[in-house]
C-alpha positions as CSV (number, residue, x, y, z in Angstrom):
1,X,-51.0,75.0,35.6
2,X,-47.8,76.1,33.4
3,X,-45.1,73.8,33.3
4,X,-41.7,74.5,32.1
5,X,-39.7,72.6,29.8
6,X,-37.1,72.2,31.3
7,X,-38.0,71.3,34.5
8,X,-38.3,67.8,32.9
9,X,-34.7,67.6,31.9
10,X,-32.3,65.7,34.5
11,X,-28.9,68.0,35.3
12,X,-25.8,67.1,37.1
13,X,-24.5,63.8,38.0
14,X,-28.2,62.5,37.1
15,X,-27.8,64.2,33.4
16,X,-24.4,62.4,33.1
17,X,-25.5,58.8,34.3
18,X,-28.5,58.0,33.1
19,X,-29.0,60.4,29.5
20,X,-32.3,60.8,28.0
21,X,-30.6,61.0,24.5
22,X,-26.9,60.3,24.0
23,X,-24.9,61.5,20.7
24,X,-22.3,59.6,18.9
25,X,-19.6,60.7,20.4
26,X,-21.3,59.8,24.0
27,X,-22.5,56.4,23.0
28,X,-18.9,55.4,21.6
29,X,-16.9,56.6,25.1
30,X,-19.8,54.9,27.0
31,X,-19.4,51.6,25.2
32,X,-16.1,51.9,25.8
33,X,-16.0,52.4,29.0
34,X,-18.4,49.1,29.9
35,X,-16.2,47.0,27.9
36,X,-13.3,48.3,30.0
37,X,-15.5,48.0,33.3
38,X,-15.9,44.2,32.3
39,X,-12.3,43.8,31.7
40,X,-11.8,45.3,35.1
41,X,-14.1,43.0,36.7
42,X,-12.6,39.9,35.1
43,X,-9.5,40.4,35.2
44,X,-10.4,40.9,39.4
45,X,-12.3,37.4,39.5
46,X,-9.4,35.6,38.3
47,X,-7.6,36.7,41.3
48,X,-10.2,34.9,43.5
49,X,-9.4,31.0,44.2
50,X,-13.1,30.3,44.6
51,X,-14.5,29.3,41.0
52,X,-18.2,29.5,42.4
53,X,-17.9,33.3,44.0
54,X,-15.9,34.0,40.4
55,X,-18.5,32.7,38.9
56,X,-21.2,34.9,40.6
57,X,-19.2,38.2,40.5
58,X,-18.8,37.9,37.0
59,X,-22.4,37.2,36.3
60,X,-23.5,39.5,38.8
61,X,-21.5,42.1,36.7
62,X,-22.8,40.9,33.2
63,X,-26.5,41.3,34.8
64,X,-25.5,44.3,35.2
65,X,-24.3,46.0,32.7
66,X,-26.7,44.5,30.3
67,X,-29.5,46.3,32.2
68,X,-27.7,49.8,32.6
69,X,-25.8,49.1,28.9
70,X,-29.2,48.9,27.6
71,X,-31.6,51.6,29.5
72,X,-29.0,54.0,29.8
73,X,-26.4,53.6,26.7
74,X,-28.4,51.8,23.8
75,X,-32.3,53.3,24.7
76,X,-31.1,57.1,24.5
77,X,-28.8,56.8,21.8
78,X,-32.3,55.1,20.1
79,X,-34.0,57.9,20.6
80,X,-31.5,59.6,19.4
81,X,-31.4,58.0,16.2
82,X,-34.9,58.8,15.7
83,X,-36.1,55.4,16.3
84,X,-39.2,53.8,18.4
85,X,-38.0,53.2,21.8
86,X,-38.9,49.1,21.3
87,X,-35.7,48.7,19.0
88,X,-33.5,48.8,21.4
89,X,-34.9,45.2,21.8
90,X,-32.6,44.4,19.0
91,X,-29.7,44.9,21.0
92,X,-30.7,41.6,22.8
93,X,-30.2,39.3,20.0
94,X,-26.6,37.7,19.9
95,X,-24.4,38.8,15.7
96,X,-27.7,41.8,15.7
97,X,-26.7,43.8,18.3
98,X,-23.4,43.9,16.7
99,X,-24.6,45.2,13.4
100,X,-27.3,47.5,15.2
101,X,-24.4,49.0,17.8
102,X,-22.4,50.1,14.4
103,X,-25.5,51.7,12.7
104,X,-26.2,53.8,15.8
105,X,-22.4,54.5,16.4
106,X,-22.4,55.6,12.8
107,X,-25.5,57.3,12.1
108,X,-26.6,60.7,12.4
109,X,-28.8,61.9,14.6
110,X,-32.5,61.6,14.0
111,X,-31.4,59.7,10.9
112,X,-34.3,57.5,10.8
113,X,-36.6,60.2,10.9
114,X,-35.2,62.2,7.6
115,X,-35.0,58.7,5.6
116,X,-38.5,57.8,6.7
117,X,-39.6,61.2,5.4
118,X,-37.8,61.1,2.4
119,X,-39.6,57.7,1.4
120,X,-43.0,59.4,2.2
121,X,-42.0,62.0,0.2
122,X,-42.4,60.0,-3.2
């Protein structure tokens, strides 16, 4: 059975929402556009009198955006980068995630790859 290649890539809306790999430019617009989605969202619980459903709107929303921040922004931009898949875990833990979300804003793609073959190279 013969399988074409690019019957595994996603297209359309799909291709757009939830990326297999994500560029620089990409992962920058998408980061900003959650942190202006969370701004939104609580900016519309302080117009609710009810602290307790202001409460579980804006956790509701953290919840998530963490998940879909971090399968669909952080894990293709990763891969990207040309590391393992499992370091997107490093976006979980709180001062890291800053200083790993500015390496992959700022590195090249498949960066990772070319310095790991550079050290094997001596």
């Amino acid at each position: 059975m013969l399988t074409d290649q690019s019957s595994n890539q996603r297209s359309g809306a799909a291709a757009f929402l939830f990326p297999t790999k994500v560029g620089r430019l990409s992962y920058f617009l998408r980061l900003l556009t959650v942190l202006a989605m969370h701004l939104g969202v609580y900016l519309f619980s302080q117009q609710l009198a009810d602290a307790k459903t202001r409460a579980l709107i804006v956790i509701s929303w953290v919840i998530l955006a963490l998940i879909y921040g971090l399968l669909f922004i952080v894990l293709p931009r990763v891969r990207d980068f040309g590391l393992p898949t499992l370091a997107a875990v490093l976006f979980l833990i709180p001062i890291l995630n800053t200083v790993f979300a500015l390496c992959l804003l700022f590195g090249p793609q498949n960066y990772w790859q070319v310095i790991q073959s550079k050290i094997s190279k001596t």
